[in-house]
Backbone as CSV, one residue per row, in Angstrom:
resi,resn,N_x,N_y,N_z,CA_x,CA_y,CA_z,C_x,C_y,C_z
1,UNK,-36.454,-206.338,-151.899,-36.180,-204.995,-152.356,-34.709,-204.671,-152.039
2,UNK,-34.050,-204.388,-153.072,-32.618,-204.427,-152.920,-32.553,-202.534,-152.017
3,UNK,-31.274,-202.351,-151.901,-30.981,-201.334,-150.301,-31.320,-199.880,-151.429
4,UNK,-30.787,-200.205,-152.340,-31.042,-198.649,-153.453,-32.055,-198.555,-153.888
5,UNK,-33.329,-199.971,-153.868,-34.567,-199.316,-154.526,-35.304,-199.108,-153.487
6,UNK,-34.786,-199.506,-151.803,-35.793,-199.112,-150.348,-35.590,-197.331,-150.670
7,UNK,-33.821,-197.442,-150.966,-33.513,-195.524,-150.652,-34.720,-194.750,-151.410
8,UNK,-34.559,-194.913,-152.751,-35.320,-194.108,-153.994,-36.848,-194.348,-153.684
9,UNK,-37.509,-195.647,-152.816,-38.866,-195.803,-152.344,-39.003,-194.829,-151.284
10,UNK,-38.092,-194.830,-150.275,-38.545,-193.693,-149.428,-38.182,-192.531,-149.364
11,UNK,-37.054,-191.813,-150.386,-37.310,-190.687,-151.337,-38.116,-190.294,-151.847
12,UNK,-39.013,-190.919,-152.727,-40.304,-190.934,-153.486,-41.393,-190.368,-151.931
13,UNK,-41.019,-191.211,-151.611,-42.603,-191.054,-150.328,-42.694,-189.603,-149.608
14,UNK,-41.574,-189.535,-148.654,-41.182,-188.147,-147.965,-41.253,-187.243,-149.279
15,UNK,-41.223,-186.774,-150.429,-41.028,-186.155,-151.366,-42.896,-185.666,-151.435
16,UNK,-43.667,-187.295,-151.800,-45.150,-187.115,-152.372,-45.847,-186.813,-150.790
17,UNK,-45.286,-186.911,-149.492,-45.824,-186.575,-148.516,-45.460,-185.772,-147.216
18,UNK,-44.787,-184.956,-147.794,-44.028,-184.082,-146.844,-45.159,-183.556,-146.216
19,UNK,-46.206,-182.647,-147.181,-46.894,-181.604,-146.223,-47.752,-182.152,-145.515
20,UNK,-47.997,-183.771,-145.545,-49.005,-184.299,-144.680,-48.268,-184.759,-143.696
21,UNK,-46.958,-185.083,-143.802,-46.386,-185.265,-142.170,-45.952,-184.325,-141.448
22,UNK,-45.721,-183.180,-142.288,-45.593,-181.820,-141.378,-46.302,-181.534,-140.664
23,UNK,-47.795,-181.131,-141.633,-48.840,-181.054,-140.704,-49.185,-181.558,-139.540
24,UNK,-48.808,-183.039,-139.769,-49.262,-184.233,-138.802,-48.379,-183.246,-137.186
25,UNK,-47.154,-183.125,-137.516,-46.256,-182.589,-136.295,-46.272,-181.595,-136.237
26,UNK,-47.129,-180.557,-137.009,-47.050,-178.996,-136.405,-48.581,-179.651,-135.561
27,UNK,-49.808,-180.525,-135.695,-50.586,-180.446,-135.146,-50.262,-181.080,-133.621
28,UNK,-49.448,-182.164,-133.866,-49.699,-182.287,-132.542,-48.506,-181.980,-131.293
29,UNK,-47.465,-180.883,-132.170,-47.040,-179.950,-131.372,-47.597,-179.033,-130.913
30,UNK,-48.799,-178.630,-131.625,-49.718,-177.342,-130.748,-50.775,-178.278,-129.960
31,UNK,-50.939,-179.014,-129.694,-51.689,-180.200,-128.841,-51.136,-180.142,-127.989
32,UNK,-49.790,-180.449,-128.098,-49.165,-181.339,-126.782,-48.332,-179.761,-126.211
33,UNK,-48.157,-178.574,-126.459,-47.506,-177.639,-126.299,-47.479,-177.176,-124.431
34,UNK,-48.657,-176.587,-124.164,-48.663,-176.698,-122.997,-48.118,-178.050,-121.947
35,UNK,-48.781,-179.104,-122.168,-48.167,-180.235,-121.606,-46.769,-180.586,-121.479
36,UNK,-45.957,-179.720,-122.466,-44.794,-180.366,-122.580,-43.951,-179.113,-121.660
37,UNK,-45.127,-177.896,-121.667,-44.047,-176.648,-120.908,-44.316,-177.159,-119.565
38,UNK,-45.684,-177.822,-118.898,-45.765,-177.587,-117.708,-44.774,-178.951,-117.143
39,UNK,-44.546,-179.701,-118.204,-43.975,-181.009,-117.425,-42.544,-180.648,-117.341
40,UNK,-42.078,-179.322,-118.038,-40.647,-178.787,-118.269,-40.558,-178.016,-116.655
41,UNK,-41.549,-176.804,-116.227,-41.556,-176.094,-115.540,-41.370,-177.007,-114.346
42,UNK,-42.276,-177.818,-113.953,-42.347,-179.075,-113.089,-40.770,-179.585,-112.652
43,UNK,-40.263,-180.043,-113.926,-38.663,-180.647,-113.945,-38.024,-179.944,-113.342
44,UNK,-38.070,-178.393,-113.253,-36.910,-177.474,-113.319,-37.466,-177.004,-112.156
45,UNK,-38.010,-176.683,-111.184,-38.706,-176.726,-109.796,-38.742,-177.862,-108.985
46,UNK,-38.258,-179.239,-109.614,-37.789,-180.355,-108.878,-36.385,-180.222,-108.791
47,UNK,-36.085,-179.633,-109.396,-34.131,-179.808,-109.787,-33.883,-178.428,-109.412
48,UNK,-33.640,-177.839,-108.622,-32.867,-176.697,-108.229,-31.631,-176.184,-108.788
49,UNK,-31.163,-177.259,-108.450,-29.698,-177.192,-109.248,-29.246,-177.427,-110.843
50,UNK,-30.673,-177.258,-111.464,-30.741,-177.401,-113.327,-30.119,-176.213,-113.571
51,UNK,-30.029,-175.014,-113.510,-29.381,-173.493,-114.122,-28.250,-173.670,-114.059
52,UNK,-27.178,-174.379,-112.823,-26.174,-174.228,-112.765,-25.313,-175.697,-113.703
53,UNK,-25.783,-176.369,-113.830,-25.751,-177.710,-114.289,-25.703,-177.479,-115.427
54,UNK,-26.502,-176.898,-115.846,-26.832,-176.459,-117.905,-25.395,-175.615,-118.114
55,UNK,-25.045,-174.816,-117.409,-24.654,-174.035,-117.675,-23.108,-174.624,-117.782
56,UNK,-22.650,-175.247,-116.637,-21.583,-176.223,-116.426,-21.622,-177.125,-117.849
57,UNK,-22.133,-177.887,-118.432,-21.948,-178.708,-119.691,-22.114,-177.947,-120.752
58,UNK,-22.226,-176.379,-120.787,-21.502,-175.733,-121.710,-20.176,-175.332,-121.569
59,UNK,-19.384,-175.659,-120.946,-17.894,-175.143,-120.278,-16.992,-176.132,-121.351
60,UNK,-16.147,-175.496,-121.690,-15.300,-176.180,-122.640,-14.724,-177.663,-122.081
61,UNK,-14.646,-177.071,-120.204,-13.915,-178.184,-119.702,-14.289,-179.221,-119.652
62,UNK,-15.995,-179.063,-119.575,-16.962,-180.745,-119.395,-16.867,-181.515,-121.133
63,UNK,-16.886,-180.276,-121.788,-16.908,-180.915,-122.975,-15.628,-181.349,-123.342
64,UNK,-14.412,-181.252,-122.814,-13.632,-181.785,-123.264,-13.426,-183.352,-122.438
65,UNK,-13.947,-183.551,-121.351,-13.828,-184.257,-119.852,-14.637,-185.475,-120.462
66,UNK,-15.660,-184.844,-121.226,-16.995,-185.760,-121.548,-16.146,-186.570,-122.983
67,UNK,-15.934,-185.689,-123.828,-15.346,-186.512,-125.178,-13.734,-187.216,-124.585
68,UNK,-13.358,-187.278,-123.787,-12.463,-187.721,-123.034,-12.640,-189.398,-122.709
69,UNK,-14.249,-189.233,-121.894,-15.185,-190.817,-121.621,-15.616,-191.189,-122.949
70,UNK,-16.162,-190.440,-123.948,-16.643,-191.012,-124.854,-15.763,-191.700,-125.502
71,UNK,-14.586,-191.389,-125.787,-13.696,-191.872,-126.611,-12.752,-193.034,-125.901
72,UNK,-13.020,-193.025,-124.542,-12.254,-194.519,-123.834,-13.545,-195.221,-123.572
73,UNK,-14.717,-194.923,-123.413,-15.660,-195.945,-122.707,-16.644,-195.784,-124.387
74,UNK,-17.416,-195.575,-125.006,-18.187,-195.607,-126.107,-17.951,-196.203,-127.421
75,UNK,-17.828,-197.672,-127.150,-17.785,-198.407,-128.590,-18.548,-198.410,-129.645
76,UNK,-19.388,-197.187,-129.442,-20.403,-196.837,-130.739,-19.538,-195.847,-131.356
77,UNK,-18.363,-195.227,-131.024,-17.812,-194.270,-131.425,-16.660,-195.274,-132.259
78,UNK,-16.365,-194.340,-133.682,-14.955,-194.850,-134.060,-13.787,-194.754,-133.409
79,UNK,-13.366,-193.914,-132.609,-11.761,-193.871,-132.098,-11.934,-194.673,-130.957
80,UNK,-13.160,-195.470,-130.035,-13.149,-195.975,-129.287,-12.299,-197.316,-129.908
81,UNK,-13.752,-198.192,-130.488,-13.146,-198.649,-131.159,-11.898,-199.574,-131.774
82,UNK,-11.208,-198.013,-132.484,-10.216,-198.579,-133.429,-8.688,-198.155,-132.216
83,UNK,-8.803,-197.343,-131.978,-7.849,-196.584,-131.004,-7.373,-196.859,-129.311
84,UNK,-9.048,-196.815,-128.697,-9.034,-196.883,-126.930,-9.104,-197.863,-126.823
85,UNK,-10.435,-198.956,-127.009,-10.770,-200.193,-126.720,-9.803,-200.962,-126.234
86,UNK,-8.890,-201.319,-127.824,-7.673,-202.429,-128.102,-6.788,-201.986,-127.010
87,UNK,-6.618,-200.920,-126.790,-4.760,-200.554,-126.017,-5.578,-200.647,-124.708
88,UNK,-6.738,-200.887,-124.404,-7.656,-200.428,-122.793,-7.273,-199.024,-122.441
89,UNK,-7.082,-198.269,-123.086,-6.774,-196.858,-122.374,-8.148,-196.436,-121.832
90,UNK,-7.668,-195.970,-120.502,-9.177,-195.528,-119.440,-8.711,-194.682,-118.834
91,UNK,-9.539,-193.956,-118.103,-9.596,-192.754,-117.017,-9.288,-192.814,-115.595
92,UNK,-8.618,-192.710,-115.175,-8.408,-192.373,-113.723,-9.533,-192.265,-113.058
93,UNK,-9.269,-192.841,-112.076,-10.987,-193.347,-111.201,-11.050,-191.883,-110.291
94,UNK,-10.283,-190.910,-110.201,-10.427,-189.732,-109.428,-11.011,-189.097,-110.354
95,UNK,-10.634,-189.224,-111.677,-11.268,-188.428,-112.677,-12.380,-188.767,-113.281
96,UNK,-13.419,-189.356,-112.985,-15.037,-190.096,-112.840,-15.746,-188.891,-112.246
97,UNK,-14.957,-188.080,-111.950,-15.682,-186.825,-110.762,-15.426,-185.477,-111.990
98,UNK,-16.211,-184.881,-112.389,-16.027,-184.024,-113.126,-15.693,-182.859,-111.987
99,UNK,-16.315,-182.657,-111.153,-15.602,-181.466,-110.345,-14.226,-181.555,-109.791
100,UNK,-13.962,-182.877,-109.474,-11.980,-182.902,-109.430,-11.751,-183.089,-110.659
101,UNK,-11.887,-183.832,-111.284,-11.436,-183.269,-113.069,-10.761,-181.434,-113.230
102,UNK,-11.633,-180.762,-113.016,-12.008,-179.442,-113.189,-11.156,-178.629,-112.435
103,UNK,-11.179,-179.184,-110.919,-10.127,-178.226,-110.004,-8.918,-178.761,-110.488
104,UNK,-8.611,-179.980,-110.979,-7.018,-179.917,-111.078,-6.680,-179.587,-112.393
105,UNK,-7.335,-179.363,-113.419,-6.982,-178.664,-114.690,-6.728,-177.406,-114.554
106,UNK,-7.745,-176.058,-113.519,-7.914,-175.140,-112.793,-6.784,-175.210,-112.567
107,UNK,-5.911,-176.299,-111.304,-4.962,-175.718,-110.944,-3.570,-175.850,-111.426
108,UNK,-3.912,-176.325,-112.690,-2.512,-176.646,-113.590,-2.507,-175.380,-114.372
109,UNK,-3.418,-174.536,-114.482,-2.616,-173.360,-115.477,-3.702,-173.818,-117.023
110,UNK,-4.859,-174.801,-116.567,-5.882,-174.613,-118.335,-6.162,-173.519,-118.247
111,UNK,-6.297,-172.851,-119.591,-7.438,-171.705,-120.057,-7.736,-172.249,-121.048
112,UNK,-9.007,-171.985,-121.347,-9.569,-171.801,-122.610,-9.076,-172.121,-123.752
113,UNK,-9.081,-172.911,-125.024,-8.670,-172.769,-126.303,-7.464,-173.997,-126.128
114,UNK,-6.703,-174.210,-124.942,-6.197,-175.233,-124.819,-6.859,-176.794,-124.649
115,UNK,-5.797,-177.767,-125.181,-6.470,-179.008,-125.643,-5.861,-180.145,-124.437
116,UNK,-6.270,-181.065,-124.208,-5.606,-182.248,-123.169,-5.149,-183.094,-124.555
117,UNK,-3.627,-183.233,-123.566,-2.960,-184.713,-124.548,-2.032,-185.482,-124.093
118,UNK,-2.275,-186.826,-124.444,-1.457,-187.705,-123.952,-0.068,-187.586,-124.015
119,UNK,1.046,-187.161,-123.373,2.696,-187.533,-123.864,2.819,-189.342,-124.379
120,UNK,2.762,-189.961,-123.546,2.305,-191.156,-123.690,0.673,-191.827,-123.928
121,UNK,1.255,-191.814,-125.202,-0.151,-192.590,-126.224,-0.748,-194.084,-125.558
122,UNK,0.363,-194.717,-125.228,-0.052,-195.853,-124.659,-0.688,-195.521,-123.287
123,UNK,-0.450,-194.819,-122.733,-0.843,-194.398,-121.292,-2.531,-194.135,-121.563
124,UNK,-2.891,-194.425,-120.107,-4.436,-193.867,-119.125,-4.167,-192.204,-119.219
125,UNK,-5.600,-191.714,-119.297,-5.652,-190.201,-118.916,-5.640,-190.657,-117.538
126,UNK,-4.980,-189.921,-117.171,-3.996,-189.880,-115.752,-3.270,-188.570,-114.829
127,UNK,-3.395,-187.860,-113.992,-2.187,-186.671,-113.772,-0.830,-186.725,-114.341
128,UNK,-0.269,-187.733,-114.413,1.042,-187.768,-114.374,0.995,-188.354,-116.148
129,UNK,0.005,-188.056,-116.865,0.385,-188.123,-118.097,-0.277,-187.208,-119.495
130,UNK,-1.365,-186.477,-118.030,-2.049,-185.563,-119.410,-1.418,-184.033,-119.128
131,UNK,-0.851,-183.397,-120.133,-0.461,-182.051,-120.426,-1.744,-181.402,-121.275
132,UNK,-1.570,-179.859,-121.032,-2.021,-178.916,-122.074,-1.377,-178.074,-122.953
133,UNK,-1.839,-178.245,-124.375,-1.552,-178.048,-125.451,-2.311,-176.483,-125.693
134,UNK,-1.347,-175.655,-125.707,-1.796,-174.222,-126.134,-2.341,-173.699,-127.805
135,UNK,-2.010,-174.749,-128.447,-2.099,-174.816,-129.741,-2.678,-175.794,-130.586
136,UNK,-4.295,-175.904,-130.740,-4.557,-177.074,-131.272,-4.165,-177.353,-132.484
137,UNK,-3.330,-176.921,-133.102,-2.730,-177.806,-134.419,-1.820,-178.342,-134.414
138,UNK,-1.291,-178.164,-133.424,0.220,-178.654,-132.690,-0.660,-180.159,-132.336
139,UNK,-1.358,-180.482,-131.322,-2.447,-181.275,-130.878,-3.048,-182.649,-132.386
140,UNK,-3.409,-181.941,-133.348,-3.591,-182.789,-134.371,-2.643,-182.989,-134.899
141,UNK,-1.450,-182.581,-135.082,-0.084,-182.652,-135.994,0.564,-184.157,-135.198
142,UNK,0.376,-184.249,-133.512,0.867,-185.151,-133.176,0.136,-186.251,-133.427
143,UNK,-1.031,-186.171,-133.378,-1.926,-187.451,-133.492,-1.857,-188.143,-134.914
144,UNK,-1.742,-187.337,-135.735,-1.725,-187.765,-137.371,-0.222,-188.158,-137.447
145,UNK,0.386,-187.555,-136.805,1.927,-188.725,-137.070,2.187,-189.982,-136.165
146,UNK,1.079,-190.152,-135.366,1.240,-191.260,-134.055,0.130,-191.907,-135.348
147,UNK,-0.787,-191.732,-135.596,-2.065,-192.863,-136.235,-0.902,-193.532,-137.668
148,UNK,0.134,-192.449,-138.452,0.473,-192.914,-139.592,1.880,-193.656,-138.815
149,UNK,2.100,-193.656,-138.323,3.317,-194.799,-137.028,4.056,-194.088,-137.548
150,UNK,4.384,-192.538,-137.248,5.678,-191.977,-137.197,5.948,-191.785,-136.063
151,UNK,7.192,-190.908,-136.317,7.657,-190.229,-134.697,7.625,-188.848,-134.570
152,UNK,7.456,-188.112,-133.681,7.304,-187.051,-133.304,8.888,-186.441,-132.718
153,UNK,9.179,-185.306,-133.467,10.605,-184.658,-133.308,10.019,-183.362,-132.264
């Protein structure tokens, strides 16, 4: 079965059987409903420290800290890849610690809406090589002239 007549076969199917697999998962979401709150309630009464934790990986800073690792350590990702992999660009082994991550961005003057960027492309995220960018288009303007091998004025 060639790859376009699997697509249009299981188009066809999900199409002639939607409301029987819906069903199938609205039923045994009301089955399993309780079970799944008490094994939640359970989790979150083992973990004390879950409220503050959740709340922390909504912070711009983890999310930027986190796509930071993803993009030097995650070869499922494209910019790993095509970009980090090859040059080995990696993270500072102090910066493995998201809470020193955090105090020294803190104490450089981040707020909000600002972006981390390399001066040196070839360089490790590093102290002595990541700045903040008050302006993320400023931020992509450099990267799109570093990927097309220009130079930056």
């Amino acid at each position: 079965m060639t790859k376009e007549a699997k697509k249009e076969y299981m188009k066809k199917y999900r199409k002639e059987n939607h409301d029987r697999i819906l069903a199938h998962h609205r039923k045994w979401n009301a089955e399993n409903h309780d079970q799944k709150i008490e094994q939640n309630h359970k989790w979150r009464k083992n973990n004390p420290d879950y409220e503050k934790e959740y709340m922390e990986r909504k912070h711009y800073l983890w999310r930027a800290w986190h796509a930071m690792f993803t993009r030097c350590y995650n070869t499922n990702v494209k910019e790993c890849k095509l970009y980090y992999a090859p040059r080995r660009i990696a993270v500072c082994k102090q910066w493995f610690d998201y809470d020193k991550f955090k105090a020294w961005c803190l104490a450089r003057g981040w707020k909000r809406g600002m972006v981390i960027h390399r001066p040196n492309v070839e360089g490790d995220y590093k102290p002595s090589n990541v700045v903040f960018l008050s302006d993320p288009s400023e931020h992509a303007k450099i990267h799109w002239e570093m990927r097309k091998g220009g130079t930056i004025e």
